[in-house]
DSSP file (Angstrom, degrees, kcal/mol; ACC not computed):
  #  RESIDUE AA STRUCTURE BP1 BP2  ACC     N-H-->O    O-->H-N    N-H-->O    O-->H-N    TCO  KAPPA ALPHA  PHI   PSI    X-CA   Y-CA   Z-CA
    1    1 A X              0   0    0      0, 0.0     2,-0.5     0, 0.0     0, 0.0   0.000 360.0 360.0 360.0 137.3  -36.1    6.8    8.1
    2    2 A X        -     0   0    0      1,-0.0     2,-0.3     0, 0.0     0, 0.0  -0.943 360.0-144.2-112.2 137.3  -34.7    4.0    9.7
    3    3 A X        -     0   0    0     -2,-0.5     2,-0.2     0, 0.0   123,-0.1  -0.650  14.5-152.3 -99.8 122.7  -31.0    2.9    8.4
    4    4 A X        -     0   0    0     -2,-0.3     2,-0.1   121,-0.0   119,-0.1  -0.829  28.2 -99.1 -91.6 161.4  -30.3   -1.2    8.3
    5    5 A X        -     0   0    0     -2,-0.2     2,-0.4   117,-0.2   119,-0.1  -0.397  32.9-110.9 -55.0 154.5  -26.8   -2.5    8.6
    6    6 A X        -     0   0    0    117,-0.2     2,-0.3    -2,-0.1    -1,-0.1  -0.613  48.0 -99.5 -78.8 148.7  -25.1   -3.4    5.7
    7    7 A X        -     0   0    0     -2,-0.4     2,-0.3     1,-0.1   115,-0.1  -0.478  30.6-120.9 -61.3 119.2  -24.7   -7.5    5.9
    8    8 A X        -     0   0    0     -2,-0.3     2,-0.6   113,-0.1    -1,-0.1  -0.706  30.4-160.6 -81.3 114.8  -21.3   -8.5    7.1
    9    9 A X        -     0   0    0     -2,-0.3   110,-0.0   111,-0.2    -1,-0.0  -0.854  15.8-134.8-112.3 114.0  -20.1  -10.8    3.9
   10   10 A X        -     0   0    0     -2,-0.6     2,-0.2     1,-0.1     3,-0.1  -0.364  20.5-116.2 -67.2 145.3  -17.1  -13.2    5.2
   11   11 A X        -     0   0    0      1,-0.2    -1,-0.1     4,-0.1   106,-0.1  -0.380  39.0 -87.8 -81.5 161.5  -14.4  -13.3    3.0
   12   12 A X        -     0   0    0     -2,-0.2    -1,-0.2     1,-0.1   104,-0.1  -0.110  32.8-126.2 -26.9 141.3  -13.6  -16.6    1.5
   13   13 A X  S    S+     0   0    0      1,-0.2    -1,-0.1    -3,-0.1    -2,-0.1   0.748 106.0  50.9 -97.6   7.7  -11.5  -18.5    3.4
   14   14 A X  S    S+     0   0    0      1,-0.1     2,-1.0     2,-0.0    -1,-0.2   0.630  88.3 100.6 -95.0  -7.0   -8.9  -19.1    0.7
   15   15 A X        -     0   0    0      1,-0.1     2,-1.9     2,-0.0    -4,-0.1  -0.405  52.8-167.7 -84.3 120.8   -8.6  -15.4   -0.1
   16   16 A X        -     0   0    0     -2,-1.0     2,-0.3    57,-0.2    -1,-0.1  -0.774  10.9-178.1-123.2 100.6   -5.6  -13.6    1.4
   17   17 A X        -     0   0    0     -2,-1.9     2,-0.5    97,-0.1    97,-0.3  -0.637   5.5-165.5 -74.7 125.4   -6.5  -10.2    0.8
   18   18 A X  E     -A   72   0A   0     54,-3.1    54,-1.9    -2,-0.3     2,-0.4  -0.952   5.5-157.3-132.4 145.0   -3.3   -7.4    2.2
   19   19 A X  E     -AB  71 112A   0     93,-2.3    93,-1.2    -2,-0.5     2,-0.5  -0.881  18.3-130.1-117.9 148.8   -4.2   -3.7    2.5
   20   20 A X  E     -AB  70 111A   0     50,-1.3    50,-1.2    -2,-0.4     2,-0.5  -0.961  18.7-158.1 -89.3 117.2   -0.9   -1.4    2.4
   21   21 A X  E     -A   69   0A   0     89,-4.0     2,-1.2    -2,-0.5    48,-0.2  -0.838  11.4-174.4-101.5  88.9   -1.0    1.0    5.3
   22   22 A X  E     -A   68   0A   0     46,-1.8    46,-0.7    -2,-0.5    87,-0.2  -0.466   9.0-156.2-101.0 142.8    1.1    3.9    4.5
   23   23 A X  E     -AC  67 108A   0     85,-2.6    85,-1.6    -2,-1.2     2,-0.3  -0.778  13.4-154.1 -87.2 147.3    1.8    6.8    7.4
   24   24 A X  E     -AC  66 107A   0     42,-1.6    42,-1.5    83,-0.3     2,-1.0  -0.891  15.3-161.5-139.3  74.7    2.7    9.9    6.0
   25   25 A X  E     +A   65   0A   0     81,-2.1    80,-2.9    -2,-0.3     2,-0.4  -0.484  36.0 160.1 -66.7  96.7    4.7   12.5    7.9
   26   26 A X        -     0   0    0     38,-6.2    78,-0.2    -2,-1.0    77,-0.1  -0.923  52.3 -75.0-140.1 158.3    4.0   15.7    5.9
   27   27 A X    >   -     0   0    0     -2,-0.4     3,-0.7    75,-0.2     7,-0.2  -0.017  33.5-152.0 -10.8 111.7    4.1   19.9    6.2
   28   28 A X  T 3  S+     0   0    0      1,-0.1     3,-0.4     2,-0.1    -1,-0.1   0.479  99.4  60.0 -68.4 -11.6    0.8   20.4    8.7
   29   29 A X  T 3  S+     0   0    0      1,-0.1    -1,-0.1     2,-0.1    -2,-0.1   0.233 101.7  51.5 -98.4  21.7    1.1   24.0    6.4
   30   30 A X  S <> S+     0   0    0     -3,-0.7     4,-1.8     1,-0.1    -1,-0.1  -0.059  70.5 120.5-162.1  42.2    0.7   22.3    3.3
   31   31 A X  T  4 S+     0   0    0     -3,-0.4    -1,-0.1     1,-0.2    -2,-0.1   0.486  70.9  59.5 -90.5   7.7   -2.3   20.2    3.7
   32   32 A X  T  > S+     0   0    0      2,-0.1     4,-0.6     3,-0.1    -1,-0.2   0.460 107.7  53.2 -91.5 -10.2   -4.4   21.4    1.1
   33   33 A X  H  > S+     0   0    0      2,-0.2     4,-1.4     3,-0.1     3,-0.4   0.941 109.7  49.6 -94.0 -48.1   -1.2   20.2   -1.2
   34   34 A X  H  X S+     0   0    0     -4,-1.8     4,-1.2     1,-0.2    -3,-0.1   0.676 105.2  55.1 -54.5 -23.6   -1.4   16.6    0.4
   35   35 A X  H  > S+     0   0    0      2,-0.2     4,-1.1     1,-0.1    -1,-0.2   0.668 107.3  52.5-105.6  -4.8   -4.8   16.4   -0.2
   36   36 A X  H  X S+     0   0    0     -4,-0.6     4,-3.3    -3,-0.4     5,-0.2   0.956 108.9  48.5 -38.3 -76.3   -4.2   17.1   -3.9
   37   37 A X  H  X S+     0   0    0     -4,-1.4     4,-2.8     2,-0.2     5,-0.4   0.890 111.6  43.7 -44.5 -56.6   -2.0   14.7   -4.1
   38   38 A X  H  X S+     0   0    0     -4,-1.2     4,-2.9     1,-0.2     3,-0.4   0.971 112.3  58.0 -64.1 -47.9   -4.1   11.9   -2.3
   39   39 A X  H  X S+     0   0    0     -4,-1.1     4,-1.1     1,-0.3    -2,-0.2   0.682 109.4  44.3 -77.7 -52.4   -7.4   13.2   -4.6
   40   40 A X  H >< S+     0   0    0     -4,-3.3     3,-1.6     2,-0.2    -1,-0.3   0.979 111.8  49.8 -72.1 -42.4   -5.2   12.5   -8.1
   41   41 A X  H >X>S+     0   0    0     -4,-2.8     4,-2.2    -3,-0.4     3,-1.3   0.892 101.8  66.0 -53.9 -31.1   -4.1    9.1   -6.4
   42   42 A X  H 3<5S+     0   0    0     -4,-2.9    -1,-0.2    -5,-0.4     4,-0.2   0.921 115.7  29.6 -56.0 -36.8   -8.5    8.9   -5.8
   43   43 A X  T <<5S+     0   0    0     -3,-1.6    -1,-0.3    -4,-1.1    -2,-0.2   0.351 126.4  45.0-117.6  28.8   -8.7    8.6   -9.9
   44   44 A X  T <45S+     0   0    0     -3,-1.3    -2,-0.2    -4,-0.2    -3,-0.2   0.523  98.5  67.6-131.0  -3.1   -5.3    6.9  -10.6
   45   45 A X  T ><>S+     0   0    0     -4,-2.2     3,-1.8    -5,-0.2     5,-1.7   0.926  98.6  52.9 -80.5 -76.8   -5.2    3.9   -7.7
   46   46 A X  T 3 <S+     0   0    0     -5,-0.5    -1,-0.1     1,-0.3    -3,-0.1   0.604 109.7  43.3 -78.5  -3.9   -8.0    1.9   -9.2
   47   47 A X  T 3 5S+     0   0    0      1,-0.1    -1,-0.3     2,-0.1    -2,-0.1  -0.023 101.9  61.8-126.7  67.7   -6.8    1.6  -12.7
   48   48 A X  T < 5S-     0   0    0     -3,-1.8    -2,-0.2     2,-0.1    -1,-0.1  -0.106 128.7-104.6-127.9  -7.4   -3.7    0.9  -11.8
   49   49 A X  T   5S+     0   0    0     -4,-0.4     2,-0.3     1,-0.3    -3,-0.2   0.605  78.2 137.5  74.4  11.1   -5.6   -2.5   -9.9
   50   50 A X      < -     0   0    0     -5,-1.7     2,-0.5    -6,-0.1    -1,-0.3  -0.668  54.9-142.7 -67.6 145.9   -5.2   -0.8   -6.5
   51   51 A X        -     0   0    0     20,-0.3    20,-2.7    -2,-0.3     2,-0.8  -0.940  22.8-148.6-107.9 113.4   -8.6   -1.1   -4.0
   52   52 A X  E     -D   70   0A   0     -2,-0.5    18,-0.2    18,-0.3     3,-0.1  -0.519  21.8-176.2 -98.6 104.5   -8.2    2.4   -2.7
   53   53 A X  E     -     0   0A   0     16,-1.8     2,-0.3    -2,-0.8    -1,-0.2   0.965  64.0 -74.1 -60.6 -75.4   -9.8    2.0    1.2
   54   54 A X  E     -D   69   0A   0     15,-1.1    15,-2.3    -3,-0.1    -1,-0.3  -0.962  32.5-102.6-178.4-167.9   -9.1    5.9    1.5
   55   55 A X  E     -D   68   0A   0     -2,-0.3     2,-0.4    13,-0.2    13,-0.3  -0.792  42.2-153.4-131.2 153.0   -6.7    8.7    1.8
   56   56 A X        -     0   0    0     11,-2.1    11,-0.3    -2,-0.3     2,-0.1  -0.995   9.4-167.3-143.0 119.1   -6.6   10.2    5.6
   57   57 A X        -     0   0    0     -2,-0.4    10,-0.1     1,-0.2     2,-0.1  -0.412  42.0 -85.7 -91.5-167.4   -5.6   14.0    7.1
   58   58 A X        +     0   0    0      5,-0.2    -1,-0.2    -2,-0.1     5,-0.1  -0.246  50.8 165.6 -80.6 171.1   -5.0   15.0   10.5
   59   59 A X        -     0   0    0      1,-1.7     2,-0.3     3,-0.6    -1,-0.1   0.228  65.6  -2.9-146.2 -56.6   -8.4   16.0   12.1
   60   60 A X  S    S+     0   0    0      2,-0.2    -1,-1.7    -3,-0.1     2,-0.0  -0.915 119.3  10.8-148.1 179.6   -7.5   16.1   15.6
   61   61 A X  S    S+     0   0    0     -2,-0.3    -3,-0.1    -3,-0.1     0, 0.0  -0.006 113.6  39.3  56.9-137.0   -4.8   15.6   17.8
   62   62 A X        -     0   0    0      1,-0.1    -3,-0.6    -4,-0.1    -2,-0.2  -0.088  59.0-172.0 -54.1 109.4   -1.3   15.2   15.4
   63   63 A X  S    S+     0   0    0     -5,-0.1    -5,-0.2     1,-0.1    -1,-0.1   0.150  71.7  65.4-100.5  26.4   -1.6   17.4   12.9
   64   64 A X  S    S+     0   0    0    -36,-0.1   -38,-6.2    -7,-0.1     2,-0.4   0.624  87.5  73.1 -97.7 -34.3    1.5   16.1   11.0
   65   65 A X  E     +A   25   0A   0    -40,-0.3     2,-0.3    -3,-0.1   -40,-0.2  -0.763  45.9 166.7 -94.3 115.3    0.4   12.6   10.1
   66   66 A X  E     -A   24   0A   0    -42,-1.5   -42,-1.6    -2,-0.4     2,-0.3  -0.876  20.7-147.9-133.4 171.0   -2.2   11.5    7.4
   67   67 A X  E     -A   23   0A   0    -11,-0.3   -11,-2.1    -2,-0.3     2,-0.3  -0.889   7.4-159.4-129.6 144.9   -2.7    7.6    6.0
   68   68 A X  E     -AD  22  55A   0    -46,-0.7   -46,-1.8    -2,-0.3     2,-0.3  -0.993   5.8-156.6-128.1 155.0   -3.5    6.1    3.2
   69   69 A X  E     +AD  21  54A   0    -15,-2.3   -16,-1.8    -2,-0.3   -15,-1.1  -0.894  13.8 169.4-134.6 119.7   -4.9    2.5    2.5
   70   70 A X  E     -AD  20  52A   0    -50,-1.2   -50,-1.3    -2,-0.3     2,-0.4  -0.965  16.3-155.6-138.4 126.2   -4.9    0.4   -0.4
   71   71 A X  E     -A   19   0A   0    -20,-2.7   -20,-0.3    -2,-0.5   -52,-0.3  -0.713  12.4-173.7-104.8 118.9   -5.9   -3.5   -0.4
   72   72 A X  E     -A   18   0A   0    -54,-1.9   -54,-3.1    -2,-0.4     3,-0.1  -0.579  34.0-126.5-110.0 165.0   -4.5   -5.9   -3.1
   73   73 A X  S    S+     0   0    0     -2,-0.2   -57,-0.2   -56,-0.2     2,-0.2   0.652  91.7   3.9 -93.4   2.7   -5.5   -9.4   -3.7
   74   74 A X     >  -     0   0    0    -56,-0.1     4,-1.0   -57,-0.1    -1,-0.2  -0.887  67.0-115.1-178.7 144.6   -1.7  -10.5   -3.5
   75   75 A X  H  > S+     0   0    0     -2,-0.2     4,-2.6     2,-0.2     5,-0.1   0.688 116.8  63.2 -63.3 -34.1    1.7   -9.1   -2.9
   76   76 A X  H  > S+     0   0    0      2,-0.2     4,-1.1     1,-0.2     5,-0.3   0.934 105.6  51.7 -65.5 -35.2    2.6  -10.0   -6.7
   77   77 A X  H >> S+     0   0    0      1,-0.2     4,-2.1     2,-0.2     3,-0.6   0.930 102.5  56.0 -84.1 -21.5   -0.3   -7.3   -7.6
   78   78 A X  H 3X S+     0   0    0     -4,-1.0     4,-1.1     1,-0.2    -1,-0.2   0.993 104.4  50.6 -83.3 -16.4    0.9   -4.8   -5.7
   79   79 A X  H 3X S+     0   0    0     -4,-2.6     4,-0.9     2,-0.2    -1,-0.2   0.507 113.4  48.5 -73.3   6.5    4.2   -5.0   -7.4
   80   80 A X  H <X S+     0   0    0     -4,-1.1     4,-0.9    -3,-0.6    -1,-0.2   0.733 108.9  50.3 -56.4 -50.3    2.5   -4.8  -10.4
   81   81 A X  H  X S+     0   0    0     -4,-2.1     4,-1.2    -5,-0.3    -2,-0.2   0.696 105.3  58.0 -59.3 -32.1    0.8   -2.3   -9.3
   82   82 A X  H  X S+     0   0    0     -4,-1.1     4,-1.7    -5,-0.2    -1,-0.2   0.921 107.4  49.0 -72.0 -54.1    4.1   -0.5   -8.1
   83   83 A X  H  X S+     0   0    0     -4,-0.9     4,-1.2     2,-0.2    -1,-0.2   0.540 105.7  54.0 -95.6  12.4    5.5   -0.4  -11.3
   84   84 A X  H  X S+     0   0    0     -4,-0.9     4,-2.0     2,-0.2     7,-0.3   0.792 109.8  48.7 -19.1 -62.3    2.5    0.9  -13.0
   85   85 A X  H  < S+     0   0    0     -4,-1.2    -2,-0.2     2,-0.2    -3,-0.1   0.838 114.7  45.2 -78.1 -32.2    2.5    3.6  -10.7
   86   86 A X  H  < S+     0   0    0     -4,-1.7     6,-0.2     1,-0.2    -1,-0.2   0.991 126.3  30.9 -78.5 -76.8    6.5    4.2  -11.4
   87   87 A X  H  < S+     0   0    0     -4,-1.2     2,-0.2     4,-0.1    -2,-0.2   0.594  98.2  75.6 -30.9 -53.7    6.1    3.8  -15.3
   88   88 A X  S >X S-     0   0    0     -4,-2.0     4,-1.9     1,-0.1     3,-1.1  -0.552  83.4-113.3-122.5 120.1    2.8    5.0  -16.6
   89   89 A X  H 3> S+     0   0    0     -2,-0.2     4,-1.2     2,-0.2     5,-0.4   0.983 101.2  58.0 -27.7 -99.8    2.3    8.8  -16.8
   90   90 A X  H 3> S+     0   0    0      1,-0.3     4,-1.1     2,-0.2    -1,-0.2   0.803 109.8  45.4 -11.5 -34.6   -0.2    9.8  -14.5
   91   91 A X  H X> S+     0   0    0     -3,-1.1     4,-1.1    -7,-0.3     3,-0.8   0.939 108.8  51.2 -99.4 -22.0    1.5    8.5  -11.6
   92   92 A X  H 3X S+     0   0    0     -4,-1.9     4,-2.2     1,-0.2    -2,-0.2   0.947 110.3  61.3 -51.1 -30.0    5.2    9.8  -12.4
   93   93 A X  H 3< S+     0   0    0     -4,-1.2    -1,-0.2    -5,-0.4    -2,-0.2   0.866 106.9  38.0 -24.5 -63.1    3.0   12.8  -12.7
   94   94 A X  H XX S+     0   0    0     -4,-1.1     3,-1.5    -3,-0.8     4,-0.7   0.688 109.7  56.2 -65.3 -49.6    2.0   12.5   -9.2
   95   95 A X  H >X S+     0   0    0     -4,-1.1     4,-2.3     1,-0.2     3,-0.6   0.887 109.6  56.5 -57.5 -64.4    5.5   11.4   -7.6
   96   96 A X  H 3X S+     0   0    0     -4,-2.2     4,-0.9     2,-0.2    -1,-0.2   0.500 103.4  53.5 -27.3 -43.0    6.5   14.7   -9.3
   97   97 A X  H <4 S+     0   0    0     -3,-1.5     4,-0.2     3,-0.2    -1,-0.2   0.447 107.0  47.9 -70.5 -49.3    3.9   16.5   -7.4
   98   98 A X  H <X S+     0   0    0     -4,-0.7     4,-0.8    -3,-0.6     5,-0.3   0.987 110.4  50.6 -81.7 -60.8    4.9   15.4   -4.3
   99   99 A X  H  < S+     0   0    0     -4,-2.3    -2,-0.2     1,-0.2    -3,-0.2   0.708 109.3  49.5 -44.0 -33.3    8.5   16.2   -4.8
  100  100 A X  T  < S+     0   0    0     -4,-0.9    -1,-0.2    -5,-0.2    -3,-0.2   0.673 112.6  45.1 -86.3 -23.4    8.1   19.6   -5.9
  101  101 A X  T  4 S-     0   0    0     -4,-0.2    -2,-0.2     1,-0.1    -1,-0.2   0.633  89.4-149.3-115.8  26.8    6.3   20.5   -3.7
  102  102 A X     <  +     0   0    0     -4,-0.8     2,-0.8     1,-0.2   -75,-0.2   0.407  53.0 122.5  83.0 -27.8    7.8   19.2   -0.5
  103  103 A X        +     0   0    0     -5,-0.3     2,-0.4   -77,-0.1    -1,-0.2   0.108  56.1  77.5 -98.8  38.5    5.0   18.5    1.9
  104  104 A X        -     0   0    0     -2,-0.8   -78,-0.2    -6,-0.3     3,-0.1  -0.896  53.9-174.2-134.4 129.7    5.6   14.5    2.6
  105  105 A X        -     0   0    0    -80,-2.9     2,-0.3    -2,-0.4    -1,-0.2   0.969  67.4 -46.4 -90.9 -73.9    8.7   14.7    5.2
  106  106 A X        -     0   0    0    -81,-0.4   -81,-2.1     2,-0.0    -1,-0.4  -0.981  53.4-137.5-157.2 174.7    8.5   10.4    4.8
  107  107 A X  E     -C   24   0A   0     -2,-0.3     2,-0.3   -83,-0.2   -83,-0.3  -0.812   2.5-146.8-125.2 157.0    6.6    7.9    4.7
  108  108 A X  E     -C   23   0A   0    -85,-1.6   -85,-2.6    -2,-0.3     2,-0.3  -0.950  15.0-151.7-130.7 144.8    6.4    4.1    6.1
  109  109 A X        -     0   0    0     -2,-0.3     2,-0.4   -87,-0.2   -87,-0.2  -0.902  11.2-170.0-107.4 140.2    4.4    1.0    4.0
  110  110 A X        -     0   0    0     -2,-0.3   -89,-4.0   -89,-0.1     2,-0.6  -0.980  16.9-146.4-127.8 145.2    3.0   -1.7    6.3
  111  111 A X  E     +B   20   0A   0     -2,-0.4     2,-0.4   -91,-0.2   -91,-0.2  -0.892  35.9 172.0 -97.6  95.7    1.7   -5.1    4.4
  112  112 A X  E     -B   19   0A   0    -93,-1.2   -93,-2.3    -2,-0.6     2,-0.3  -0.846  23.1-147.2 -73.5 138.0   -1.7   -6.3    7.0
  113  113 A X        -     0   0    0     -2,-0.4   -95,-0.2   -95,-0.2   -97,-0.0  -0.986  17.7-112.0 -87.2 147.2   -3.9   -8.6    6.5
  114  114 A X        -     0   0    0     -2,-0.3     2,-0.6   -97,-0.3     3,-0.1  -0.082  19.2-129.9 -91.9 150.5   -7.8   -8.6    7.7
  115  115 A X    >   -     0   0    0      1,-0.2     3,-3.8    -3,-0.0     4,-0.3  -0.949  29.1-130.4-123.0 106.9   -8.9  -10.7   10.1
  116  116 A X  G >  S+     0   0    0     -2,-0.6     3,-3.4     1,-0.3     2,-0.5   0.842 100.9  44.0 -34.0 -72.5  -12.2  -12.4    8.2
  117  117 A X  G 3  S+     0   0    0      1,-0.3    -1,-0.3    -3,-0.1  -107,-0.1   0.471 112.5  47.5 -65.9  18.4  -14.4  -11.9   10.7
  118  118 A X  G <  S+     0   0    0     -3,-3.8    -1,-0.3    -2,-0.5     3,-0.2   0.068  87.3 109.7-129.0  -1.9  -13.7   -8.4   11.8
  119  119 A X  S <  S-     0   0    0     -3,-3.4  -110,-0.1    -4,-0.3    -3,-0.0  -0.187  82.2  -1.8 -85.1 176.2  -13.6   -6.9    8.3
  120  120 A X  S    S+     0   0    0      1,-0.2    -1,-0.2  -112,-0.1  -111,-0.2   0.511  75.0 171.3  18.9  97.9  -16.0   -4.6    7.0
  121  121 A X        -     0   0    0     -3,-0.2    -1,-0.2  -113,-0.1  -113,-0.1  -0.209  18.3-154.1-123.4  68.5  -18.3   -4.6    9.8
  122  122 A X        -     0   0    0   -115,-0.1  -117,-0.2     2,-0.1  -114,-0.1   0.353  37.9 -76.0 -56.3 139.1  -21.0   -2.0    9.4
  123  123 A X        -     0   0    0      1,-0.1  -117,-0.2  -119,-0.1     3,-0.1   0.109  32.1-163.0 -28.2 156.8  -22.8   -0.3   12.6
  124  124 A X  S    S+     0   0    0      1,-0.4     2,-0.4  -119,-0.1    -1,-0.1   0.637  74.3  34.3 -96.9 -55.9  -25.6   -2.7   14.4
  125  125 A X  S    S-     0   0    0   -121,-0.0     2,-1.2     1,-0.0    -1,-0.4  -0.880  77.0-118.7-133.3 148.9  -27.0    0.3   16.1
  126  126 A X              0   0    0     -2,-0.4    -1,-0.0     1,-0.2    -3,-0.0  -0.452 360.0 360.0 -76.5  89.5  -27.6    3.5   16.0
  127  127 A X              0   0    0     -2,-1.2    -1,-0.2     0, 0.0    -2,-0.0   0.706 360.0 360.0 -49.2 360.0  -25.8    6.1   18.8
């Protein structure tokens, strides 16, 4: 079976798209709790108007550090979005989750934006 690339679709050029990149310093003995954690954020992130990229552990190398990434169409939605998450059951839930049990040491947000022609770009070929 032979696999095609998916079609690189360029964004609009008037659309300023931002991902949130947050780094995650957390317990490396209490990564089955972090990936809780990201897993409730997996069904509470997108109706909250987050576009949830993914949640990231350690794999190799630094086994302290996981990411997550979540792309808004606007800085005004993610502070919508923020206080959703603040407000709205499910995510104090979550925040709750995290505090009791300890395993994110802290964390850092960075705001990117994509650089059009470099986004999504699915393999050409197969290694």
């Amino acid at each position: 079976m032979q696999l095609k690339p998916l079609a690189h679709k360029p964004m609009a050029p008037n659309t300023m798209k931002i991902t949130c990149f947050i780094e995650y310093k957390i317990d490396p003995f209490k990564l089955e709790q972090f990936a809780q954690y990201a897993e409730n954020w997996g069904d509470i992130i997108p109706v909250y108007g987050g576009e949830l990229l993914g949640y990231f552990l350690p794999h190799e190398g630094t086994n302290d550090t996981a990411f997550g990434l979540i792309s808004f169409d606007s800085l005004a939605h993610y502070e919508r979005y923020r206080y959703k998450l603040k407000t709205e059951a499910a995510g104090k839930a979550n925040f709750q989750l995290a505090k009791q049990g300890e395993f994110i040491l802290s964390e850092k947000r960075s705001f990117l934006k994509p650089i059009a022609k470099t986004y999504q770009r699915a393999a050409e070929t197969k290694l």
